[in-house]
Backbone as JSON, one array per atom type, in Angstrom:
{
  "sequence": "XXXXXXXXXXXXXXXXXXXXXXXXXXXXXXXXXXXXXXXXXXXXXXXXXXXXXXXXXXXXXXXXXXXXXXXXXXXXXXXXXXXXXXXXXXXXXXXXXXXXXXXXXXXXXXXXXXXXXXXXXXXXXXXXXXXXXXXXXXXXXXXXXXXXXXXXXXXXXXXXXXXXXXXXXXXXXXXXXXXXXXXXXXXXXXXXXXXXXXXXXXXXXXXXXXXXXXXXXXXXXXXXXXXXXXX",
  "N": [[0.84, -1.2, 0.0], [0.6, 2.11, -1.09], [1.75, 5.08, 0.12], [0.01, 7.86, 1.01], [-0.85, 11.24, 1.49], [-3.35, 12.96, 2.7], [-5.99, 15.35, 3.19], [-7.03, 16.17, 6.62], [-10.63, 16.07, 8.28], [-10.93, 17.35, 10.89], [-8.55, 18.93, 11.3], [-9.62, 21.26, 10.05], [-11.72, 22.54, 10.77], [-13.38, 24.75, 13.17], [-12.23, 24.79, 16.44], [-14.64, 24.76, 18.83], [-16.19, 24.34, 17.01], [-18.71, 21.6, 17.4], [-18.57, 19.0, 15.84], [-16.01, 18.72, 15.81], [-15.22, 18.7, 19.1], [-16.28, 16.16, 19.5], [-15.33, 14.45, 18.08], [-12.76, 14.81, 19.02], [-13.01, 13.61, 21.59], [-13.62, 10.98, 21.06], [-10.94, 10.58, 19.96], [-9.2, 10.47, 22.23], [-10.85, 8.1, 23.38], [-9.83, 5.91, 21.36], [-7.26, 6.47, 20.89], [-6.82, 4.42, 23.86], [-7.27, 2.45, 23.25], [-5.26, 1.58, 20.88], [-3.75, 1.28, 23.14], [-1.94, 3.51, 23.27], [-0.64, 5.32, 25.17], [0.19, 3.48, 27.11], [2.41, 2.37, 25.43], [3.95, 4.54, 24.36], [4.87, 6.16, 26.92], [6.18, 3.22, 27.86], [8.26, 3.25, 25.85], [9.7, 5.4, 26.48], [10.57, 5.4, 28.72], [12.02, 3.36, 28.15], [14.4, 4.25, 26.51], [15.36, 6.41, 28.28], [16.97, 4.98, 30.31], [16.69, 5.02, 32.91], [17.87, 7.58, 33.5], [16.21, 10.26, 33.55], [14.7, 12.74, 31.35], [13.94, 16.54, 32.14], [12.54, 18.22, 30.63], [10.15, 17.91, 28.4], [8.87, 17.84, 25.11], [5.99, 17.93, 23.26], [4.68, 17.42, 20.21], [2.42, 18.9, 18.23], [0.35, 18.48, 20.22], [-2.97, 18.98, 20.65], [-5.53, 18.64, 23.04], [-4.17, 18.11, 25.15], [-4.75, 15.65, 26.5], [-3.57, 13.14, 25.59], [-0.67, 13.62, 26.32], [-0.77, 13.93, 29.01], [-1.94, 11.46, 29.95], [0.48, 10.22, 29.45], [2.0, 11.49, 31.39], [0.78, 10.6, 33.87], [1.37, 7.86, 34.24], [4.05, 7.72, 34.35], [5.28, 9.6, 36.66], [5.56, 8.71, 38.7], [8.48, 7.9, 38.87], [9.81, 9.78, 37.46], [9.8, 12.92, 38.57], [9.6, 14.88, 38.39], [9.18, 17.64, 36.37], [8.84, 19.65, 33.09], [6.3, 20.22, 31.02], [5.4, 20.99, 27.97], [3.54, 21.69, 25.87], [2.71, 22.07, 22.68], [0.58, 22.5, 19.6], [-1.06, 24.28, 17.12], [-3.84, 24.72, 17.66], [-5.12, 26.49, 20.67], [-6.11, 24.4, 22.63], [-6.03, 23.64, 25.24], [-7.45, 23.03, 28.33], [-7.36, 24.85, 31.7], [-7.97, 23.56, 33.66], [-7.16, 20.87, 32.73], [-3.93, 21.91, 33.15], [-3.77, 21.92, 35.44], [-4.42, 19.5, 36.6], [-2.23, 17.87, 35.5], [-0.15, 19.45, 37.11], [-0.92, 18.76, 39.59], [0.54, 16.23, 39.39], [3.49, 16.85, 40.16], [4.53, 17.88, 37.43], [4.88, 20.62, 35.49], [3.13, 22.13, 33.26], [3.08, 23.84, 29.87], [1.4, 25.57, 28.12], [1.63, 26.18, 24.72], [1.44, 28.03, 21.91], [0.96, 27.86, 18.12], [2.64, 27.44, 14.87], [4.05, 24.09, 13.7], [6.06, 23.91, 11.91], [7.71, 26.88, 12.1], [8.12, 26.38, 14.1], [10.18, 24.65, 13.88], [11.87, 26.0, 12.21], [13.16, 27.72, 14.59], [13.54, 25.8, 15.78], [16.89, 25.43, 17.25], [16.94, 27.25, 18.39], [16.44, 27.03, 21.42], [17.25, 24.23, 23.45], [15.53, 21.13, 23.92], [14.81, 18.16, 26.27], [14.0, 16.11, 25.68], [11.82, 15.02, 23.18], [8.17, 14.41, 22.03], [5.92, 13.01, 19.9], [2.85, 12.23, 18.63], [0.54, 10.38, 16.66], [0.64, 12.22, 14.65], [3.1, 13.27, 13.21], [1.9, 11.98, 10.61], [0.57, 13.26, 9.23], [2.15, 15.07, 7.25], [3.7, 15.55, 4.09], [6.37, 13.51, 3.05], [8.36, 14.99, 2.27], [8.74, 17.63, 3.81], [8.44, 16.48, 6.73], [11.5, 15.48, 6.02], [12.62, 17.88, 6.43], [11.38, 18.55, 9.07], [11.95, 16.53, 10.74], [15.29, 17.38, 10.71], [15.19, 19.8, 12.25], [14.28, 18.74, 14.85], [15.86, 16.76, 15.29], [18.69, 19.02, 15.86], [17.7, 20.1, 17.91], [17.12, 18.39, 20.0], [17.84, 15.58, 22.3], [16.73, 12.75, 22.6], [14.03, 11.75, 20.49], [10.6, 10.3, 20.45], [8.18, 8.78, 18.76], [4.75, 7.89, 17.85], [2.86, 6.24, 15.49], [-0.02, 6.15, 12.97], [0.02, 2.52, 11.96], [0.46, 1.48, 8.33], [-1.25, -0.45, 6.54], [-3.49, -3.64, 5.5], [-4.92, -4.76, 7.89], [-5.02, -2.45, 9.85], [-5.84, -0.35, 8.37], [-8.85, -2.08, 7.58], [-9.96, -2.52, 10.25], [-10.21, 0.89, 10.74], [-11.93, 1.32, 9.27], [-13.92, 0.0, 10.78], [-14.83, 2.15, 13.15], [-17.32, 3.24, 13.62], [-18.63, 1.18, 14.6], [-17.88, 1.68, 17.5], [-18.95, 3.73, 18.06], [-17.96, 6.63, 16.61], [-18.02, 9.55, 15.42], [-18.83, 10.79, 12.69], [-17.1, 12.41, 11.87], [-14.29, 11.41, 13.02], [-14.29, 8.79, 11.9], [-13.96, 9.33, 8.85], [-11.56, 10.42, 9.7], [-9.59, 8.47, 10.31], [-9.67, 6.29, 8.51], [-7.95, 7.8, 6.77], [-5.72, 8.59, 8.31], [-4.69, 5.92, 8.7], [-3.92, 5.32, 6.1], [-1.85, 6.97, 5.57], [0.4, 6.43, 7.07], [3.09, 4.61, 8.51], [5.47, 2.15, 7.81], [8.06, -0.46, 7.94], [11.46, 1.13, 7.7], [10.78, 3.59, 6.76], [10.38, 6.05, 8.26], [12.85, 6.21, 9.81], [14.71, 6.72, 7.65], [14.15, 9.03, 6.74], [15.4, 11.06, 8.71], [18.12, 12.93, 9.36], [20.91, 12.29, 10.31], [22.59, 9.88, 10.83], [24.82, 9.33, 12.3], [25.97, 8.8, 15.39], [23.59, 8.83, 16.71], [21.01, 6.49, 17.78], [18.74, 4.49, 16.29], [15.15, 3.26, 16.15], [13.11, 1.48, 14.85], [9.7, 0.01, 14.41], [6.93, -1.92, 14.19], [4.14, -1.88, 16.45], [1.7, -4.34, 18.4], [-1.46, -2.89, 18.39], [-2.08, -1.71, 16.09], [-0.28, 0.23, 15.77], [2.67, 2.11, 14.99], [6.09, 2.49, 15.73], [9.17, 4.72, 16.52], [11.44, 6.16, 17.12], [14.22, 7.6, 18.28], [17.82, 8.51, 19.32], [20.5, 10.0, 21.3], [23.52, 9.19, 21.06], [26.13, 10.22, 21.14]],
  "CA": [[0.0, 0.0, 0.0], [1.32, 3.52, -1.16], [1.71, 6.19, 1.25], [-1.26, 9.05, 0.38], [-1.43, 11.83, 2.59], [-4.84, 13.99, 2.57], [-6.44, 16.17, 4.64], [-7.98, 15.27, 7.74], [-11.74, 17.33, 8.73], [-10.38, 17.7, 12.22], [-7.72, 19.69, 11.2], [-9.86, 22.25, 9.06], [-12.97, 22.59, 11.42], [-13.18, 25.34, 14.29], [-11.81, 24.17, 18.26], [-15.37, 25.21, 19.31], [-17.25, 22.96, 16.34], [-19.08, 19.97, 18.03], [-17.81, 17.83, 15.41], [-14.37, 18.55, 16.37], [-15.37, 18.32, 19.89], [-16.87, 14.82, 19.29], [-14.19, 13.32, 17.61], [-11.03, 14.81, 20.41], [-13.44, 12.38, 22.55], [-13.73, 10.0, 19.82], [-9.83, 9.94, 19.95], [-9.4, 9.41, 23.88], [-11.02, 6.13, 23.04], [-9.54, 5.49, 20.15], [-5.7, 6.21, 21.87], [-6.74, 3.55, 24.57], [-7.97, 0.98, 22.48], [-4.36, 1.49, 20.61], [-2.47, 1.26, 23.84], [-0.42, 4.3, 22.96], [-0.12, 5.97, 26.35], [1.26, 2.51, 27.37], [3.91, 2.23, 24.65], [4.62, 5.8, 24.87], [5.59, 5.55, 28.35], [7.15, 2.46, 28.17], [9.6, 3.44, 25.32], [10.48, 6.61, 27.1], [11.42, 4.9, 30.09], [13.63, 2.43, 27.89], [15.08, 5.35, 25.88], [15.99, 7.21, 29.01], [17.7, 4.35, 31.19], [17.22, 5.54, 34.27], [18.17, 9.14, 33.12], [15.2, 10.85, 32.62], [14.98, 14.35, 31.34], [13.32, 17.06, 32.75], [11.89, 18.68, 30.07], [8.98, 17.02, 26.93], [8.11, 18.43, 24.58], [4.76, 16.93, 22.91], [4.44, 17.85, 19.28], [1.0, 18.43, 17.92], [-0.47, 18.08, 21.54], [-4.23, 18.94, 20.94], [-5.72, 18.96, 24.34], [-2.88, 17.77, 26.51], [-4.97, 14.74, 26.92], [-2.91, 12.5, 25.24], [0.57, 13.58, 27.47], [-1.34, 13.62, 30.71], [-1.78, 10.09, 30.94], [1.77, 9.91, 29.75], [2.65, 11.7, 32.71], [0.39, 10.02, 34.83], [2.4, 6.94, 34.12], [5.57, 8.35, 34.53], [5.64, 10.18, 37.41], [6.16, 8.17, 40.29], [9.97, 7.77, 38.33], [9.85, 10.95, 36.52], [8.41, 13.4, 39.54], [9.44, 16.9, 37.96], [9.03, 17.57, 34.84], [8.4, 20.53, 32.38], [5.67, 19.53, 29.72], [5.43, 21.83, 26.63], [2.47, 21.23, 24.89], [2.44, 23.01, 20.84], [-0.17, 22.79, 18.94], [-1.93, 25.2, 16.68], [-5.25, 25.38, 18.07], [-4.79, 26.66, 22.19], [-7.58, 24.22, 23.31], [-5.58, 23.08, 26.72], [-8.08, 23.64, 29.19], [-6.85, 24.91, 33.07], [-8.24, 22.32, 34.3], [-5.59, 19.59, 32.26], [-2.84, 22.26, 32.75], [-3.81, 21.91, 36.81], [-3.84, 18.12, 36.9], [0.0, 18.21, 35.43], [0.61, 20.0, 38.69], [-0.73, 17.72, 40.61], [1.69, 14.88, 38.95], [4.73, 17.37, 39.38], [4.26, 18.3, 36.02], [4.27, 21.85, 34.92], [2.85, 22.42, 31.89], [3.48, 25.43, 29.63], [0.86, 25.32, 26.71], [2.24, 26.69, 23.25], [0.29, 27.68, 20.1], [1.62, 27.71, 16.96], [2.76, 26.23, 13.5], [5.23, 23.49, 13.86], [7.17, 24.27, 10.94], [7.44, 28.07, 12.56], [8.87, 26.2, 15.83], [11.37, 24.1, 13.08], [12.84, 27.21, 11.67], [13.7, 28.34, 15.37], [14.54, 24.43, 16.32], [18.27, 25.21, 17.21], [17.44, 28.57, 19.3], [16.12, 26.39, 22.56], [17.19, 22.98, 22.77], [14.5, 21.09, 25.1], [16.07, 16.78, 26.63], [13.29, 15.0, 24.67], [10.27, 15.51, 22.34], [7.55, 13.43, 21.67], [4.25, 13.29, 18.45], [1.47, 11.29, 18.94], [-0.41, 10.16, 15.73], [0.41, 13.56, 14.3], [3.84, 12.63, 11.73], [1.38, 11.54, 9.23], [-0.28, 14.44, 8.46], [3.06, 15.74, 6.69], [4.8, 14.66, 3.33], [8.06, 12.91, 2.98], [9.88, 16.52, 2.1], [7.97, 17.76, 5.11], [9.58, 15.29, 7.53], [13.02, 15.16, 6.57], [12.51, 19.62, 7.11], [10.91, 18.5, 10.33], [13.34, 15.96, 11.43], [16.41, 18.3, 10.91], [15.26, 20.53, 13.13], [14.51, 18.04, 16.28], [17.73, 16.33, 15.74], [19.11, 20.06, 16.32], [17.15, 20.33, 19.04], [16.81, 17.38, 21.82], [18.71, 14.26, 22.35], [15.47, 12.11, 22.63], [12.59, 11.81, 20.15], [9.51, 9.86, 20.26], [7.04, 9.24, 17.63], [3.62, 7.16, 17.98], [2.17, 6.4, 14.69], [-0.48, 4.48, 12.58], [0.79, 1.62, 10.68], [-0.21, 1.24, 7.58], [-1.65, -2.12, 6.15], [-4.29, -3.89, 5.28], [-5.52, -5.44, 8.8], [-5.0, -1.11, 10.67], [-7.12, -0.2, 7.24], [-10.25, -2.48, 7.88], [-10.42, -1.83, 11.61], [-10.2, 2.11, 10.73], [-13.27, 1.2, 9.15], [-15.19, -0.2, 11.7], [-14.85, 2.74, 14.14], [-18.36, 3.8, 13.92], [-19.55, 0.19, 15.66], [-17.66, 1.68, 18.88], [-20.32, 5.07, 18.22], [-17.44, 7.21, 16.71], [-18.89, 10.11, 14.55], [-18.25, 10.93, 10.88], [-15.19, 13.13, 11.35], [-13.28, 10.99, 13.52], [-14.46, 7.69, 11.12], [-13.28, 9.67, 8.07], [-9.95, 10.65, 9.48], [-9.0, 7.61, 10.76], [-9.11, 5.8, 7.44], [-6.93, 8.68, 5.99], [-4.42, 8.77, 8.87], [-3.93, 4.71, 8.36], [-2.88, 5.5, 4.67], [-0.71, 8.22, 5.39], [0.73, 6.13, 8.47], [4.18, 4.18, 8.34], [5.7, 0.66, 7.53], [9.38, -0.86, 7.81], [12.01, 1.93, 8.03], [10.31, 4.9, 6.38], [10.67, 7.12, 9.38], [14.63, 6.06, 9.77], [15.23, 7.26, 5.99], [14.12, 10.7, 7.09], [16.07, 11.27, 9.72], [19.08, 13.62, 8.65], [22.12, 12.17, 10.53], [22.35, 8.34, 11.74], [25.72, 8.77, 13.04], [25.72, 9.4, 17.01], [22.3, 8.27, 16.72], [20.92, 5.28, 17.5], [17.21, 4.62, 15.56], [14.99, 2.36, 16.49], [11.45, 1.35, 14.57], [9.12, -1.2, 14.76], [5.39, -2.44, 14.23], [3.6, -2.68, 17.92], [0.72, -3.93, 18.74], [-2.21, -4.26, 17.15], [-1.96, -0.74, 14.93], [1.23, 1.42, 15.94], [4.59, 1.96, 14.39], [6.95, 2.9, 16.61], [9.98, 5.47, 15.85], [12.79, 6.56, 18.43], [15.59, 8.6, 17.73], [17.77, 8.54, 20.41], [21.67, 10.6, 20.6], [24.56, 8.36, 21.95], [27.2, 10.7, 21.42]],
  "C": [[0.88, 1.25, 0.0], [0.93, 4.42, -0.19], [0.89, 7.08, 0.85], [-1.52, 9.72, 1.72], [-2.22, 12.74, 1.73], [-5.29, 14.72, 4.07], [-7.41, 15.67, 5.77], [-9.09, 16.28, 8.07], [-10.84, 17.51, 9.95], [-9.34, 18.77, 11.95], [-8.51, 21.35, 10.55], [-10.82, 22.75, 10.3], [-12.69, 23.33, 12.86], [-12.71, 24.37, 15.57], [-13.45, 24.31, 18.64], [-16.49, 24.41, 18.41], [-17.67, 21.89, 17.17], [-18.89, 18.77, 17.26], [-16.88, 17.56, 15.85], [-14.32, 18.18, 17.95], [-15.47, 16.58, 20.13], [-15.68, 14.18, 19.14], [-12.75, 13.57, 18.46], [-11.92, 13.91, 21.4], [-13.27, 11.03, 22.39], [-12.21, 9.69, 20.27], [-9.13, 9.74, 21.39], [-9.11, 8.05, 23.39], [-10.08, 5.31, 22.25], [-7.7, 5.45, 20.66], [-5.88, 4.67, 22.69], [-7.23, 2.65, 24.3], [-6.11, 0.55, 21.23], [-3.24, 1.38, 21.56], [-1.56, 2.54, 23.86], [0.16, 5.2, 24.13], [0.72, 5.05, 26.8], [2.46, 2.44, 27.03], [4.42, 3.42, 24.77], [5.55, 5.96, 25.92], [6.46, 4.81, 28.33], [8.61, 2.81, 27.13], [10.3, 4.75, 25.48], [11.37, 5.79, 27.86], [12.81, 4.25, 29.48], [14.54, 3.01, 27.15], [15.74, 5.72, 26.85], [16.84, 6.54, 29.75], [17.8, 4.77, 32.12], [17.57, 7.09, 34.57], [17.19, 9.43, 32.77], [15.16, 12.26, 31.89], [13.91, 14.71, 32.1], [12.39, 18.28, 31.69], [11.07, 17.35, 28.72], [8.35, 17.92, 26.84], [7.09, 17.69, 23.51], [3.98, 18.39, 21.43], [3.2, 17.62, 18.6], [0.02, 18.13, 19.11], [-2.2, 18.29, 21.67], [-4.19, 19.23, 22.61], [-4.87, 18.64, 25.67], [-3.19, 16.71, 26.73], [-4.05, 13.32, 27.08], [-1.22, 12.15, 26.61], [0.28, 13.65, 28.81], [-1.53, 12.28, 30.96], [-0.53, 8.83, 30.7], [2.18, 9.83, 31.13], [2.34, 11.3, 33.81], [1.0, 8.24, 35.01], [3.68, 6.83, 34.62], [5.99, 8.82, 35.32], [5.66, 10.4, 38.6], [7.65, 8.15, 40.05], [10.49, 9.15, 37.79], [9.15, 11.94, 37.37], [8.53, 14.67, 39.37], [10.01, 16.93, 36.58], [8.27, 18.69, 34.02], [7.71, 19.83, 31.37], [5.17, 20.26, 28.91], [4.68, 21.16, 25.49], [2.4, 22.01, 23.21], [1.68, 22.33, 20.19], [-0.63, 24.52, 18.17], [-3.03, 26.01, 17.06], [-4.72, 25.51, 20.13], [-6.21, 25.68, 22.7], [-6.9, 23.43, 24.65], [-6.6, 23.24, 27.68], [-6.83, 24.05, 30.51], [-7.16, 24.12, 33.76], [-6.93, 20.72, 34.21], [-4.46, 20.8, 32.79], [-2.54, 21.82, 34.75], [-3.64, 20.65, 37.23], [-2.37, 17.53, 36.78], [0.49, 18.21, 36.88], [0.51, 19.36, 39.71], [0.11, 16.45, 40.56], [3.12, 15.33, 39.39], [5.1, 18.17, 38.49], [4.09, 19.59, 35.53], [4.38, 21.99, 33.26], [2.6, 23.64, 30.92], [2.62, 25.12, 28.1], [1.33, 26.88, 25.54], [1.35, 27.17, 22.42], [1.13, 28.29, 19.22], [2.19, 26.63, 16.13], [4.3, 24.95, 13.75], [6.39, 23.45, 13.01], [7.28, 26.03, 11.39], [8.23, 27.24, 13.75], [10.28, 25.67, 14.83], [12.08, 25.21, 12.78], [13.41, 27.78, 12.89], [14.11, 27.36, 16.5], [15.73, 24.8, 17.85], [18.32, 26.01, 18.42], [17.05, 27.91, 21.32], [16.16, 25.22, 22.84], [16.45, 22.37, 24.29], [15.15, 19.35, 24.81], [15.0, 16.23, 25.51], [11.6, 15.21, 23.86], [9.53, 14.29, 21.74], [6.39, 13.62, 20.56], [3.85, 12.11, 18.53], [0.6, 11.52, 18.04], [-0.65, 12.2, 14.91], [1.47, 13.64, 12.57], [3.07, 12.36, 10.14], [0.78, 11.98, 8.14], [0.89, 15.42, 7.93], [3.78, 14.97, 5.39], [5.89, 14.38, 3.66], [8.79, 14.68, 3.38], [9.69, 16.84, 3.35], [8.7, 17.29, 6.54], [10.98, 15.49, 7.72], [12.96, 16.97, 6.72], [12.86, 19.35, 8.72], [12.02, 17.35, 11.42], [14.58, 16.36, 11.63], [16.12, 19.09, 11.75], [15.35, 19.93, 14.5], [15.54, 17.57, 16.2], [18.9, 17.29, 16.28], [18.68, 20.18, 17.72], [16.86, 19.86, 20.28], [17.52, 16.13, 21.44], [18.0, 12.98, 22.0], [14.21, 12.51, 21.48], [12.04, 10.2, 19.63], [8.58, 9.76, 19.83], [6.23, 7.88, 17.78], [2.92, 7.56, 17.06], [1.63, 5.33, 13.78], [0.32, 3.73, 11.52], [-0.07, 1.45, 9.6], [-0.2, -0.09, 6.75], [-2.95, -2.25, 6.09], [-5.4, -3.83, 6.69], [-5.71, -3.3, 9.76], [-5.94, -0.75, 9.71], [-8.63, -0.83, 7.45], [-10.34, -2.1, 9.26], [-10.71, -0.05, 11.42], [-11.79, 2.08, 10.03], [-14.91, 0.87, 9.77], [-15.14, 0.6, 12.78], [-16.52, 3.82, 14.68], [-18.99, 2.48, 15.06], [-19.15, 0.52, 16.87], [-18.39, 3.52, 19.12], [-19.09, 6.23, 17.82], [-18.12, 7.8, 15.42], [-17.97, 10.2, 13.45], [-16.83, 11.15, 10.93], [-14.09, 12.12, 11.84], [-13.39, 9.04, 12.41], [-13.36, 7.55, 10.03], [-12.03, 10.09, 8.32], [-9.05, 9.36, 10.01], [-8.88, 6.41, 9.61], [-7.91, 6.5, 6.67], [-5.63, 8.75, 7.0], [-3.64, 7.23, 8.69], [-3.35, 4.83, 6.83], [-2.04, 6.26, 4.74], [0.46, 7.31, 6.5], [2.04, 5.19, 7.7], [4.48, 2.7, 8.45], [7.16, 0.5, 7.3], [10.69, 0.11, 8.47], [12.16, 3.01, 6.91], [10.85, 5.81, 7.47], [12.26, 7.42, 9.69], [15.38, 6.63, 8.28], [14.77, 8.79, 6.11], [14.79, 11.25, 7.89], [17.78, 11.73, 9.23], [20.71, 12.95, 9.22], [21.86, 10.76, 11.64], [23.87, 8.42, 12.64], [25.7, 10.0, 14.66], [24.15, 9.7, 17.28], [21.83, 7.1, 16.61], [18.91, 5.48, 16.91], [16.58, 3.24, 15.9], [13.54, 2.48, 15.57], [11.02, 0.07, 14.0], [7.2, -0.62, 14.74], [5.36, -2.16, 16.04], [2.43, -2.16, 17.93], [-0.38, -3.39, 18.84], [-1.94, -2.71, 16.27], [-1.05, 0.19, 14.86], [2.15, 1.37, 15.21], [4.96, 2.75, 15.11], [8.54, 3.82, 16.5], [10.69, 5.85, 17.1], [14.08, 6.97, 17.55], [16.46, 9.08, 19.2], [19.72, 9.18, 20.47], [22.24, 9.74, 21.67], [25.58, 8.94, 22.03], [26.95, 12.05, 21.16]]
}
């Protein structure tokens, strides 16, 4: 299956739409039915060895939801910790930015374009950065842009994204039998075609040496990506 990225509704459609509402609920579910707070977590931990950093940054963060139950994972081992949310749209509530705090966790929500943070990469370098089902919504050229800049920028990155195949393809189809509405139906077939297989993600990545790379299938629809600096 060829790689085809398209646009996702979610991306076009006001913060304040009740579609868009619907479907950041929609994807909750849809995260914890993929495990990905789990794997997240766990391939931090095995990235960091015991060393954790003290800063994450969480690319594409939407509502923070997603890295909050990172951090709620994490931070009996991990108990202070800056968490730098960017996105586009500011929809963090105070409410998520206040639960952080209760983990430890201070959280510093961002807004703005992520190619706009790439061009100024180099000027703040933050220990480790993470994207959650977000990678896919960018071409190839796109990527290796976007990967030159984090490799400038943090020692650690973490990427959680769909795999693409046949068997992640028909399930993306049946996401209305678990009551998920149009938008989040329709973007979840389009993010499994845009989504990654083998070592795509490692062929973007601007400099392998004093880098170790790691990627992998996991579980039942993920691909897994790590970028991690050894020297």
């Amino acid at each position: 299956m060829k790689r085809r990225v398209q646009p996702e509704w979610l991306d076009t459609l006001p913060p304040d739409d009740p579609g868009a509402g619907r479907s950041r609920r929609d994807l909750r579910r849809v995260n914890a039915w993929m495990r990905g707070h789990v794997i997240m977590s766990r391939a931090l931990q095995h990235a960091a060895n015991g060393d954790h950093p003290k800063q994450i940054l969480d690319l594409g963060a939407g509502d923070g939801d997603f890295l909050l139950h990172v951090a709620r994972r994490l931070a009996v081992s991990w108990p202070v910790m800056k968490a730098i949310l960017l996105d586009r749209q500011q929809i963090v509530t105070p409410q998520t930015v206040e639960v952080f705090a209760t983990l430890g966790w201070r959280a510093e929500v961002v807004g703005g374009d992520v190619f706009k943070w790439a061009r100024t990469a180099a000027d703040e370098p933050v220990e480790a950065v993470v994207a959650n089902l977000f990678l896919h919504h960018f071409s190839d050229p796109q990527l290796v842009g976007l990967f030159r800049a984090i490799s400038r920028r943090t020692r650690l990155f973490v990427a959680l994204e769909p795999r693409r195949g046949c068997w992640p393809l028909l399930c993306s189809r049946l996401l209305g039998c678990i009551g998920c509405n149009a938008v989040t139906r329709h973007d979840a077939v389009v993010s499994v075609r845009a989504g990654f297989v083998g070592g795509e993600l490692s062929a973007f990545w601007p400099a392998a040496d004093g880098w170790q790379l790691t990627e992998r299938p996991v579980w039942p629809f993920s691909h897994l990506f790590v970028a991690q600096r050894i020297r």
